[in-house]
FIKOLZA-1660 file (N, C-alpha, C; in steps of 0.1 Angstrom, whole numbers, plus 5000, padded with zeros to 4 digits):
% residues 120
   i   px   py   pz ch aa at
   1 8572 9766 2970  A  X  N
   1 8562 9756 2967  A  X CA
   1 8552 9755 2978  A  X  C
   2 8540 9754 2972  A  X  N
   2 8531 9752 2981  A  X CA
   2 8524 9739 2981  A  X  C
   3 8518 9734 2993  A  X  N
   3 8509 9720 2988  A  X CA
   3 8497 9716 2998  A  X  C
   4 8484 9712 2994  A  X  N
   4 8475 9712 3000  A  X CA
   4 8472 9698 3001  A  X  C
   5 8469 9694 3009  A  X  N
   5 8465 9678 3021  A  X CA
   5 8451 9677 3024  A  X  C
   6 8444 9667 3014  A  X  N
   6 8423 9668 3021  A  X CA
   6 8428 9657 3027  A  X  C
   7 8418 9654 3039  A  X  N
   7 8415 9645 3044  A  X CA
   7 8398 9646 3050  A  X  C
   8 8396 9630 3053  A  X  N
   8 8386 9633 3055  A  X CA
   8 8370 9631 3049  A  X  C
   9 8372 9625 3037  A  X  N
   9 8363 9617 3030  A  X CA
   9 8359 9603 3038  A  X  C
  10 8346 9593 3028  A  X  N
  10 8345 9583 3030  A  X CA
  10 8330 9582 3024  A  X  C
  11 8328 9566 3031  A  X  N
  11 8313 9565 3028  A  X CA
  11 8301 9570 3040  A  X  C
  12 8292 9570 3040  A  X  N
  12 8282 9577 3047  A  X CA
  12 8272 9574 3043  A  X  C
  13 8262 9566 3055  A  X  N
  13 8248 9567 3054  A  X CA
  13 8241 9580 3053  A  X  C
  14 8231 9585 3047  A  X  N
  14 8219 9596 3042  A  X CA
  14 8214 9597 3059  A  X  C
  15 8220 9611 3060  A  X  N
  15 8216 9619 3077  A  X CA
  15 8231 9616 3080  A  X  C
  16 8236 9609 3074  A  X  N
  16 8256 9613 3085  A  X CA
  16 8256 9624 3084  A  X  C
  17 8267 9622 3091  A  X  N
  17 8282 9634 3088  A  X CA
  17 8293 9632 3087  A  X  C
  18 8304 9640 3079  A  X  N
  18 8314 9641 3079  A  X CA
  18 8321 9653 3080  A  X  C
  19 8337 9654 3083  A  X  N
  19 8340 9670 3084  A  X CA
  19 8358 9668 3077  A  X  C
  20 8356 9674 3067  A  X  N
  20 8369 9675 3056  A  X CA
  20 8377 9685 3064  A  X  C
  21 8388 9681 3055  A  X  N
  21 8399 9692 3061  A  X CA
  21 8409 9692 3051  A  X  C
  22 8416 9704 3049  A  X  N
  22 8423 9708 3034  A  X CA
  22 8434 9714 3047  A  X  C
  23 8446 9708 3044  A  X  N
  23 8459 9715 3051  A  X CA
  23 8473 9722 3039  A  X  C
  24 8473 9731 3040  A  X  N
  24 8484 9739 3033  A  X CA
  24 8500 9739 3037  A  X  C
  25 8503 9736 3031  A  X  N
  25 8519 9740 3037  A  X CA
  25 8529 9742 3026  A  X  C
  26 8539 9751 3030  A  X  N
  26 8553 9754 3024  A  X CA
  26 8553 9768 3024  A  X  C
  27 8556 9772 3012  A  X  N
  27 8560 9790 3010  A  X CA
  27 8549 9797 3013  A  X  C
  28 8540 9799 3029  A  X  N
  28 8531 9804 3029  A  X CA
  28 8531 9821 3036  A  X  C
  29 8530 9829 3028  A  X  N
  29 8530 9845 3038  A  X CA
  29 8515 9846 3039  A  X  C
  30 8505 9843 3035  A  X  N
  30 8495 9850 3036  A  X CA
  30 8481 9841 3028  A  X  C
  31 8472 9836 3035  A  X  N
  31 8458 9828 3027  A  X CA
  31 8451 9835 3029  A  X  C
  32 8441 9840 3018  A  X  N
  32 8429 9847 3013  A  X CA
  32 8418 9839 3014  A  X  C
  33 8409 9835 3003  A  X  N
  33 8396 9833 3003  A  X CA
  33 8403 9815 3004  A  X  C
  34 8393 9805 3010  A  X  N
  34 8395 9792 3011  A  X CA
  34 8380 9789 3008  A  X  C
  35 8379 9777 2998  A  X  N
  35 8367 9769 2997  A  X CA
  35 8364 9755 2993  A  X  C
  36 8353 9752 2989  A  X  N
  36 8351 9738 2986  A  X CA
  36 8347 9736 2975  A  X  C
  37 8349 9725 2967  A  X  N
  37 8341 9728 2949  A  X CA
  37 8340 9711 2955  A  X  C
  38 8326 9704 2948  A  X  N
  38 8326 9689 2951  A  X CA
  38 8323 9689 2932  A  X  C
  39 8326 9681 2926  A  X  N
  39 8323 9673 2915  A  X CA
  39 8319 9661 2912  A  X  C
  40 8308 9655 2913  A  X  N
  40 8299 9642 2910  A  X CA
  40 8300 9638 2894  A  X  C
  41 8299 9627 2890  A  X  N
  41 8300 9623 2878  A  X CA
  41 8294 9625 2870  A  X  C
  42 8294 9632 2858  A  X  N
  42 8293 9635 2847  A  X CA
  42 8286 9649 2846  A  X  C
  43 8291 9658 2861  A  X  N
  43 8288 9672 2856  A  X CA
  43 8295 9677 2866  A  X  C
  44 8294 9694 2859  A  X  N
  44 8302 9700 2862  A  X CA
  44 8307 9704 2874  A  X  C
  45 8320 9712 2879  A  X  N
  45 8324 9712 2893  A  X CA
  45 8322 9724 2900  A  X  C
  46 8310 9723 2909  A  X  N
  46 8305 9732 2917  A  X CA
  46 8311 9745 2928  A  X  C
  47 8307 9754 2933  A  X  N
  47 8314 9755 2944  A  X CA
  47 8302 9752 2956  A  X  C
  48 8310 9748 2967  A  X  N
  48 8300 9743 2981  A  X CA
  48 8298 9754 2987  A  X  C
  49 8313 9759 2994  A  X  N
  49 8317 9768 3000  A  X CA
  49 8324 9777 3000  A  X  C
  50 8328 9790 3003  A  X  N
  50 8339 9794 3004  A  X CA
  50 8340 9804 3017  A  X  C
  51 8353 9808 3024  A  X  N
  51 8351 9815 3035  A  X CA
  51 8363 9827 3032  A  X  C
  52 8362 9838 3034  A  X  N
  52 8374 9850 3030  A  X CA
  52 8381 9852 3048  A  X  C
  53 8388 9860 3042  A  X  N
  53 8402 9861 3056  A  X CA
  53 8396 9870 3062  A  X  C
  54 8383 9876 3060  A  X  N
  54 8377 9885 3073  A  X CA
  54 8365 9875 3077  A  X  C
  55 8365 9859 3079  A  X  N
  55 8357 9850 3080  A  X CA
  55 8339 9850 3073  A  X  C
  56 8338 9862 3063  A  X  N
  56 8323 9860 3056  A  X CA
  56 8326 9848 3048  A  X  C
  57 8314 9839 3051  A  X  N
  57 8311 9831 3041  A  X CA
  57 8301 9829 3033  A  X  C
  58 8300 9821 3023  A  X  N
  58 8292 9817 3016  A  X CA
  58 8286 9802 3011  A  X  C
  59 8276 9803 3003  A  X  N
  59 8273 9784 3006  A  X CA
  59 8266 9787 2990  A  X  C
  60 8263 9775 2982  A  X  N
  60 8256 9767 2975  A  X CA
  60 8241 9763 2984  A  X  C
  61 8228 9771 2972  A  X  N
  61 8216 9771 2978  A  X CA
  61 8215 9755 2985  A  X  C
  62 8218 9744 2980  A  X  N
  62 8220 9733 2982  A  X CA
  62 8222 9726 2998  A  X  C
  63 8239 9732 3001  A  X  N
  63 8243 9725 3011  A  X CA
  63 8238 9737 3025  A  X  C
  64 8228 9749 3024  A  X  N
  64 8227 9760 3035  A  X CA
  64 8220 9756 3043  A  X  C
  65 8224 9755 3056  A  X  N
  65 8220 9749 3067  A  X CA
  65 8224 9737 3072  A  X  C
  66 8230 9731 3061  A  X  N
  66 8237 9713 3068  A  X CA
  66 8249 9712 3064  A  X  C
  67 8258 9723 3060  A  X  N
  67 8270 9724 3053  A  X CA
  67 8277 9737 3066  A  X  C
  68 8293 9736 3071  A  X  N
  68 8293 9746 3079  A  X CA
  68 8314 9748 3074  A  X  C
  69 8313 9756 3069  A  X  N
  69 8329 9759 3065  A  X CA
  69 8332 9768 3075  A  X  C
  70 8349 9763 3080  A  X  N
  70 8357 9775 3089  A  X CA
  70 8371 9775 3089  A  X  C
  71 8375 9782 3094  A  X  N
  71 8389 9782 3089  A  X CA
  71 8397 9782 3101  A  X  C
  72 8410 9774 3102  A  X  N
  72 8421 9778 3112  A  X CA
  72 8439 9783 3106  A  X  C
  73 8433 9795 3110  A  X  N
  73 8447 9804 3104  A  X CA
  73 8466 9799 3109  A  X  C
  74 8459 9797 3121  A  X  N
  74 8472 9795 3124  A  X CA
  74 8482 9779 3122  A  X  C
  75 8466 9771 3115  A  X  N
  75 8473 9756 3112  A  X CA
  75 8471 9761 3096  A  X  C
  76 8465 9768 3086  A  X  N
  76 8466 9771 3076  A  X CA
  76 8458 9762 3067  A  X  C
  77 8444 9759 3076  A  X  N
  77 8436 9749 3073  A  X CA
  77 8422 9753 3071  A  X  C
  78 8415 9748 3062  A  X  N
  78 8401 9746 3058  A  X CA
  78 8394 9734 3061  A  X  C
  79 8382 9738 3069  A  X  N
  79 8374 9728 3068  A  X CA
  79 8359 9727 3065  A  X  C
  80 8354 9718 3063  A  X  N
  80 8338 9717 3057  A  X CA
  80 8331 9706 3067  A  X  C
  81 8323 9711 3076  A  X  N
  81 8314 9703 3087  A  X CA
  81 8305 9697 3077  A  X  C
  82 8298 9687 3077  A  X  N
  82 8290 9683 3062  A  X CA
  82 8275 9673 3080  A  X  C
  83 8268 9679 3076  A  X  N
  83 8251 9671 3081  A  X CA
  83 8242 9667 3075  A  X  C
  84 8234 9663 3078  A  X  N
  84 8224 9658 3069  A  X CA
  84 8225 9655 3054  A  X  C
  85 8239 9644 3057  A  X  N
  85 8242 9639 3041  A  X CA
  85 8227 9636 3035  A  X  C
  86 8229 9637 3022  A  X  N
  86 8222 9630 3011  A  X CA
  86 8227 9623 2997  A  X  C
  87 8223 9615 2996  A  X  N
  87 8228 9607 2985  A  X CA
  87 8233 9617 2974  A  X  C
  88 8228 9629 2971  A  X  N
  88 8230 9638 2957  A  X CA
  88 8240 9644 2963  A  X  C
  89 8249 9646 2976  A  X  N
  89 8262 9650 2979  A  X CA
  89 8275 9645 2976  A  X  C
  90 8268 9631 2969  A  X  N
  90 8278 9623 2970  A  X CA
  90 8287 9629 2955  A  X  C
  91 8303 9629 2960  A  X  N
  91 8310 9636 2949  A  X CA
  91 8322 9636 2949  A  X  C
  92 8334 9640 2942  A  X  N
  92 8344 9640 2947  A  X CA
  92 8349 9657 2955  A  X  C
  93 8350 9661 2965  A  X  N
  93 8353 9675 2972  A  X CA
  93 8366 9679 2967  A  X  C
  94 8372 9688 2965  A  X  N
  94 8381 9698 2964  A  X CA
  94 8381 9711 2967  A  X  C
  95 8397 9711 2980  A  X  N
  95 8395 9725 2981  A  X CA
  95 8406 9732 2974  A  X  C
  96 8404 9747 2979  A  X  N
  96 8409 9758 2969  A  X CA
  96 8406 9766 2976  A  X  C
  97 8426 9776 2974  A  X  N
  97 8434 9786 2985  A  X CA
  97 8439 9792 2978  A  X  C
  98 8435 9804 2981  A  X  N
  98 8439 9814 2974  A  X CA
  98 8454 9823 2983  A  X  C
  99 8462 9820 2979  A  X  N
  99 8477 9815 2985  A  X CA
  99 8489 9830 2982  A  X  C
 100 8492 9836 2987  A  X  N
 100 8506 9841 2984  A  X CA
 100 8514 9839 2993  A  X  C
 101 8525 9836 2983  A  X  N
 101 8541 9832 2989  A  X CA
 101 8548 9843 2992  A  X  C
 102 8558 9832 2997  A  X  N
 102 8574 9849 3004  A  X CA
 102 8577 9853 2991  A  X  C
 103 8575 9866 2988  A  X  N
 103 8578 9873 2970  A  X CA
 103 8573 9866 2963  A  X  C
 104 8561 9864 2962  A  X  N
 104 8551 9862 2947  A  X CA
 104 8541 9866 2952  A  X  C
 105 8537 9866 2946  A  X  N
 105 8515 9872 2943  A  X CA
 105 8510 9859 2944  A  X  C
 106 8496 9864 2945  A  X  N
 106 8485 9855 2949  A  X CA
 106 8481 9842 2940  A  X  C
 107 8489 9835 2942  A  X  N
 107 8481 9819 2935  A  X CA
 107 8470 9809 2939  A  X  C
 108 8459 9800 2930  A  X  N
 108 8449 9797 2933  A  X CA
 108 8458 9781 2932  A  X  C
 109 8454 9772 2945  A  X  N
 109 8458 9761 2946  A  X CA
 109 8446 9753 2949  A  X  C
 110 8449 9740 2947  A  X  N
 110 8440 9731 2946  A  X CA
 110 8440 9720 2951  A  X  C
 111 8437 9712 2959  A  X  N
 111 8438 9698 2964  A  X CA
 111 8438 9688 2957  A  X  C
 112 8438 9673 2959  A  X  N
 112 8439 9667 2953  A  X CA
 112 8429 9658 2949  A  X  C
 113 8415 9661 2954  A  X  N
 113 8399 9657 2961  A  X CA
 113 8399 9644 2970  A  X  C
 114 8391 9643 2975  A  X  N
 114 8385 9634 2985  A  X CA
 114 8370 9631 2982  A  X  C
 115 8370 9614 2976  A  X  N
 115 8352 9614 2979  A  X CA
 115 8346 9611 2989  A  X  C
 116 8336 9616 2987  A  X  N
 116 8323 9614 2997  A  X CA
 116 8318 9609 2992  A  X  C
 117 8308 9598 2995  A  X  N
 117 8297 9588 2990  A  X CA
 117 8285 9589 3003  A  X  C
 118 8275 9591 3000  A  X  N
 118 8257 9588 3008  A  X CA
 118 8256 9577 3005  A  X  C
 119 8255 9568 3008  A  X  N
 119 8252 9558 3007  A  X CA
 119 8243 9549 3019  A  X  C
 120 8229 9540 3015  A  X  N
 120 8228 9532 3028  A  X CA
 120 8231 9517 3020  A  X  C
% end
Protein backbone atom coordinates (compact mmCIF):
# COMPACT_ATOMS: atom_id res chain seq x y z
CA UNK A 1 0.00 0.00 0.00
CA UNK A 2 0.94 3.14 -0.80
CA UNK A 3 -0.16 6.71 0.63
CA UNK A 4 0.39 10.25 -0.17
CA UNK A 5 0.37 13.29 2.59
CA UNK A 6 -0.20 17.23 1.00
CA UNK A 7 0.48 19.69 3.25
CA UNK A 8 0.82 23.00 3.01
CA UNK A 9 -2.20 24.94 1.82
CA UNK A 10 -4.06 27.99 3.24
CA UNK A 11 -5.20 31.43 2.75
CA UNK A 12 -2.96 34.05 0.93
CA UNK A 13 -2.93 37.56 0.08
CA UNK A 14 -2.59 38.27 -4.04
CA UNK A 15 1.64 38.49 -4.38
CA UNK A 16 2.06 35.65 -1.44
CA UNK A 17 3.48 32.65 -1.42
CA UNK A 18 3.14 29.44 -0.49
CA UNK A 19 5.09 26.05 -0.97
CA UNK A 20 3.05 22.54 -0.98
CA UNK A 21 4.37 19.41 -0.28
CA UNK A 22 2.98 15.88 -1.27
CA UNK A 23 4.86 12.99 0.92
CA UNK A 24 4.65 9.27 -0.17
CA UNK A 25 5.12 6.40 1.83
CA UNK A 26 4.79 2.56 2.15
CA UNK A 27 5.48 -0.12 -0.68
CA UNK A 28 7.76 2.19 -2.44
CA UNK A 29 10.64 0.71 -5.07
CA UNK A 30 10.75 3.36 -7.41
CA UNK A 31 8.77 7.17 -8.27
CA UNK A 32 8.52 8.32 -11.86
CA UNK A 33 6.91 11.45 -13.07
CA UNK A 34 5.43 13.59 -9.83
CA UNK A 35 2.95 16.59 -10.36
CA UNK A 36 0.41 19.00 -9.42
CA UNK A 37 -3.29 19.25 -10.90
CA UNK A 38 -5.28 22.33 -8.79
CA UNK A 39 -9.07 22.27 -9.41
CA UNK A 40 -11.20 25.54 -8.71
CA UNK A 41 -14.93 25.39 -8.69
CA UNK A 42 -16.90 24.43 -11.21
CA UNK A 43 -14.21 23.46 -13.80
CA UNK A 44 -12.24 21.15 -14.77
CA UNK A 45 -8.94 19.70 -13.04
CA UNK A 46 -5.91 21.07 -14.54
CA UNK A 47 -2.41 20.08 -14.53
CA UNK A 48 0.06 22.91 -12.78
CA UNK A 49 3.07 20.92 -12.81
CA UNK A 50 4.78 18.01 -13.34
CA UNK A 51 8.57 16.92 -12.83
CA UNK A 52 10.05 13.30 -14.34
CA UNK A 53 12.86 11.23 -12.50
CA UNK A 54 15.52 12.76 -14.81
CA UNK A 55 14.25 16.21 -13.10
CA UNK A 56 12.71 17.91 -16.72
CA UNK A 57 9.85 19.77 -15.91
CA UNK A 58 6.93 21.26 -17.09
CA UNK A 59 4.34 24.00 -16.18
CA UNK A 60 0.81 25.31 -17.17
CA UNK A 61 1.23 28.57 -19.49
CA UNK A 62 -0.43 30.12 -16.36
CA UNK A 63 1.61 29.40 -13.40
CA UNK A 64 5.48 29.87 -15.74
CA UNK A 65 7.60 31.94 -13.91
CA UNK A 66 5.83 32.20 -10.32
CA UNK A 67 5.26 28.47 -10.01
CA UNK A 68 8.56 26.31 -9.17
CA UNK A 69 8.16 22.24 -8.72
CA UNK A 70 11.05 19.86 -7.33
CA UNK A 71 11.46 16.88 -6.07
CA UNK A 72 13.34 15.13 -3.08
CA UNK A 73 14.02 11.50 -3.87
CA UNK A 74 15.24 10.42 -0.91
CA UNK A 75 12.25 11.80 1.41
CA UNK A 76 9.89 10.61 -1.61
CA UNK A 77 8.45 14.06 -1.85
CA UNK A 78 7.01 16.66 -4.10
CA UNK A 79 6.82 20.00 -3.91
CA UNK A 80 5.29 23.24 -5.61
CA UNK A 81 7.03 26.77 -4.60
CA UNK A 82 3.89 28.95 -5.58
CA UNK A 83 4.73 33.34 -6.01
CA UNK A 84 3.03 35.78 -7.09
CA UNK A 85 -0.33 34.36 -5.95
CA UNK A 86 -3.36 35.57 -7.65
CA UNK A 87 -6.77 35.29 -6.82
CA UNK A 88 -7.54 32.89 -10.13
CA UNK A 89 -5.02 30.36 -8.33
CA UNK A 90 -7.17 29.96 -5.86
CA UNK A 91 -8.18 26.02 -5.99
CA UNK A 92 -8.11 22.97 -4.43
CA UNK A 93 -4.06 21.33 -5.42
CA UNK A 94 -3.53 17.69 -5.87
CA UNK A 95 -0.69 15.78 -6.31
CA UNK A 96 0.05 12.79 -8.44
CA UNK A 97 2.93 9.80 -8.39
CA UNK A 98 3.50 7.82 -10.61
CA UNK A 99 4.47 4.93 -8.09
CA UNK A 100 5.84 1.28 -8.45
CA UNK A 101 5.84 -1.02 -5.64
CA UNK A 102 8.10 -4.14 -4.39
CA UNK A 103 6.47 -6.63 -7.35
CA UNK A 104 3.90 -4.54 -9.10
CA UNK A 105 3.94 -2.12 -11.89
CA UNK A 106 3.56 1.35 -12.15
CA UNK A 107 0.47 2.93 -10.37
CA UNK A 108 -0.90 6.56 -10.60
CA UNK A 109 -1.67 7.83 -7.00
CA UNK A 110 -3.24 10.73 -5.75
CA UNK A 111 -3.47 12.92 -2.80
CA UNK A 112 -6.00 13.93 -0.96
CA UNK A 113 -5.93 17.99 -2.12
CA UNK A 114 -5.16 20.92 -0.17
CA UNK A 115 -6.75 24.48 -0.77
CA UNK A 116 -5.23 27.42 -1.59
CA UNK A 117 -7.25 30.57 -1.43
CA UNK A 118 -5.75 34.42 -2.87
CA UNK A 119 -7.40 36.25 -1.09
CA UNK A 120 -7.11 40.08 0.41
Amino acid sequence: QVQLVESGGGLVQPGGSLRLSCAASGSIFSIYAMGWYRQAPGKQRELVAAITNDVSTNYADSVKGRFTISRDNAKNTVYLQMSSLKPEDTAVYYCNLAIRSLGMGVKVYWGQGTQVTVSS
